[in-house]
C-alpha positions as CSV (number, residue, x, y, z in Angstrom):
1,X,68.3,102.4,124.6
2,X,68.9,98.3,124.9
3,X,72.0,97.0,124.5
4,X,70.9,95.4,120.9
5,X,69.6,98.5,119.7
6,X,72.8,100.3,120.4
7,X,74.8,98.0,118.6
8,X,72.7,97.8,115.5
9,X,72.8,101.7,115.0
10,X,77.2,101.4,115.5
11,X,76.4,98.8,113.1
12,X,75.1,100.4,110.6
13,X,76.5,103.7,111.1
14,X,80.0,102.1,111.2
15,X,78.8,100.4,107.7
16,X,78.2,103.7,106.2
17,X,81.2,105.4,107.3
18,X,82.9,102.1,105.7
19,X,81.5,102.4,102.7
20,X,82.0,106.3,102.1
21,X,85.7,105.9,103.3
22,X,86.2,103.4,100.7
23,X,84.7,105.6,97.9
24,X,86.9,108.3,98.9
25,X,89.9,105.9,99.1
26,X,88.8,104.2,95.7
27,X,88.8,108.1,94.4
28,X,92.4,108.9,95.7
29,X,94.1,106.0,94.3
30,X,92.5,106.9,90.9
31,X,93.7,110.4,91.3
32,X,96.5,109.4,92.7
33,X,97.7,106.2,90.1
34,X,97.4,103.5,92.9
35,X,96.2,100.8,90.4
36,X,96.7,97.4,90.5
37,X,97.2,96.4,87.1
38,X,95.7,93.1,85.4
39,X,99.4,91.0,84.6
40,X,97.9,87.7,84.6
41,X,98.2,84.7,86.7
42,X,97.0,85.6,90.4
43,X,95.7,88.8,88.8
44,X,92.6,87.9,86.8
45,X,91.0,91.0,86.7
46,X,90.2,92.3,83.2
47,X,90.4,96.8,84.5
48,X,92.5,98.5,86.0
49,X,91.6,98.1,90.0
50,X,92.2,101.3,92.2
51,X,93.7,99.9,95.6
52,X,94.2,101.9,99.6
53,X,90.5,100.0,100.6
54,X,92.3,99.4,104.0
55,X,92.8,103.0,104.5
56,X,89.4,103.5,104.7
57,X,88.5,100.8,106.7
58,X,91.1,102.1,109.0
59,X,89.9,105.5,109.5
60,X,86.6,104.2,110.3
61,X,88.3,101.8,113.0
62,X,89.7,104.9,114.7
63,X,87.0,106.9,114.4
64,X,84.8,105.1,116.0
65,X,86.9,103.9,118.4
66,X,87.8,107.8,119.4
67,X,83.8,108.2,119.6
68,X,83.8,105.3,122.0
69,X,86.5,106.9,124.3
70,X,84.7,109.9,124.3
71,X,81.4,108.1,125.2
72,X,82.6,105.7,127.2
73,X,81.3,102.9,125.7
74,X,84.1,100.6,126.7
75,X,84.1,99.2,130.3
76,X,87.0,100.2,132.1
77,X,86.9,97.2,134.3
78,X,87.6,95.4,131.1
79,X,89.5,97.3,128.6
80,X,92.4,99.8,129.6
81,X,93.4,103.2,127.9
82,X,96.5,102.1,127.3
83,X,95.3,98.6,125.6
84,X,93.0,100.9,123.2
85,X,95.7,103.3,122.4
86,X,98.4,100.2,121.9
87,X,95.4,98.9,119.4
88,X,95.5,102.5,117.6
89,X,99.1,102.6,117.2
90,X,99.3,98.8,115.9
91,X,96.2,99.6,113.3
92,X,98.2,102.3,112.1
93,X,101.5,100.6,111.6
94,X,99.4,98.1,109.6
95,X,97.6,100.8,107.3
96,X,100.9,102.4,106.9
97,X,102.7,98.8,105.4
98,X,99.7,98.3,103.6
99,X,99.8,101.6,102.2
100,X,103.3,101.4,101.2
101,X,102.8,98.0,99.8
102,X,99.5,99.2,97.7
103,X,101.6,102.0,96.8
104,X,105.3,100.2,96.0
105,X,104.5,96.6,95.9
106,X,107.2,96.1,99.5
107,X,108.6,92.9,100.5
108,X,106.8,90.2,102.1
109,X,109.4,89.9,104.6
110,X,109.4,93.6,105.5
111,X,105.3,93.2,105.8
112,X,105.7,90.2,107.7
113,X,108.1,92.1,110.5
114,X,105.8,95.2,110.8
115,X,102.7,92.6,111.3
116,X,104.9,91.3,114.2
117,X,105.7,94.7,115.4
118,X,102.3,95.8,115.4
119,X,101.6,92.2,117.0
120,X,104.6,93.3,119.8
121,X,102.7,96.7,120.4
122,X,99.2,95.3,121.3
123,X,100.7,92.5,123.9
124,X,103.3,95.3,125.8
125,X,100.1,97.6,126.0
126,X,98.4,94.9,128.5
127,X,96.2,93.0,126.1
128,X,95.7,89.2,126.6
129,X,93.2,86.5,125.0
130,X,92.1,84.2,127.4
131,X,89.9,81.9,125.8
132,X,88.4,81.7,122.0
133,X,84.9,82.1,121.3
134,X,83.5,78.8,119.7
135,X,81.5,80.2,116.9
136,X,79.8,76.8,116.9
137,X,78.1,77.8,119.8
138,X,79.9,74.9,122.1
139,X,81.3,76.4,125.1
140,X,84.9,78.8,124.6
141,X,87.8,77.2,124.9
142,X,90.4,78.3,127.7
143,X,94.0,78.9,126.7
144,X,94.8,78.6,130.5
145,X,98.7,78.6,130.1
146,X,99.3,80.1,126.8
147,X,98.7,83.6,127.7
148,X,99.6,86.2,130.3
């Protein structure tokens, strides 16, 4: 199987999986009175709107990327155990605050310092950006000192 091939069928399958985990999210926040309700200004929708979308998302994050671990489909050369596991643990600090703040409306501040800490888990784990893609299609741009 090519290379493109492959990554259209995680594509898609990853899509799917997206889309089922946010009915079932959509479900348990009806069931479960996670609402956000229309109050005006910012809020301009008209319904009731069930929130948790990021849970699903989520799941389907570490699903797939528990699939990949099992089939190897990362490159060890390039991506470590540890750094996939650090990304795990910071994608689930940020579904739990975002849980939480769907569920309890939580303080930005409070947010801000999990975001941070989930930030602080992915860097002590070993991960480092070294350039940035140019989605222009120039060539990437080096952060030569700014990283590890």
């Amino acid at each position: 199987m090519t290379l493109p091939v492959f990554l259209l069928i995680v594509g898609v399958v990853s899509f799917c999986i997206s889309v089922l985990g946010a009915i079932v999210t959509c479900r348990l926040a009806w069931i479960g009175g996670v609402m956000d309700q229309p109050k005006g200004g910012r809020k301009i929708h008209r319904l009731p709107t069930p929130l948790l979308g990021g849970l699903g998302i989520g799941a389907t994050i570490i699903l797939l990327t528990m699939v990949g671990l099992r089939a190897s489909w990362f490159p060890s050369s390039q991506i470590q155990p540890q750094q996939l596991w650090g990304f795990l643990v910071a994608l689930l600090f940020l579904m739990a605050v975002g849980y939480a703040d769907d569920r309890w409306d939580i303080s930005p501040w409070f947010r801000a310092f999990v975001y941070a800490a989930a930030c602080m888990v992915v860097v002590c784990t070993g991960t480092t950006v070294h350039q940035l893609t140019n989605w222009t299609g120039g060539a990437n741009i080096p952060l030569h000192g700014w990283t590890g």
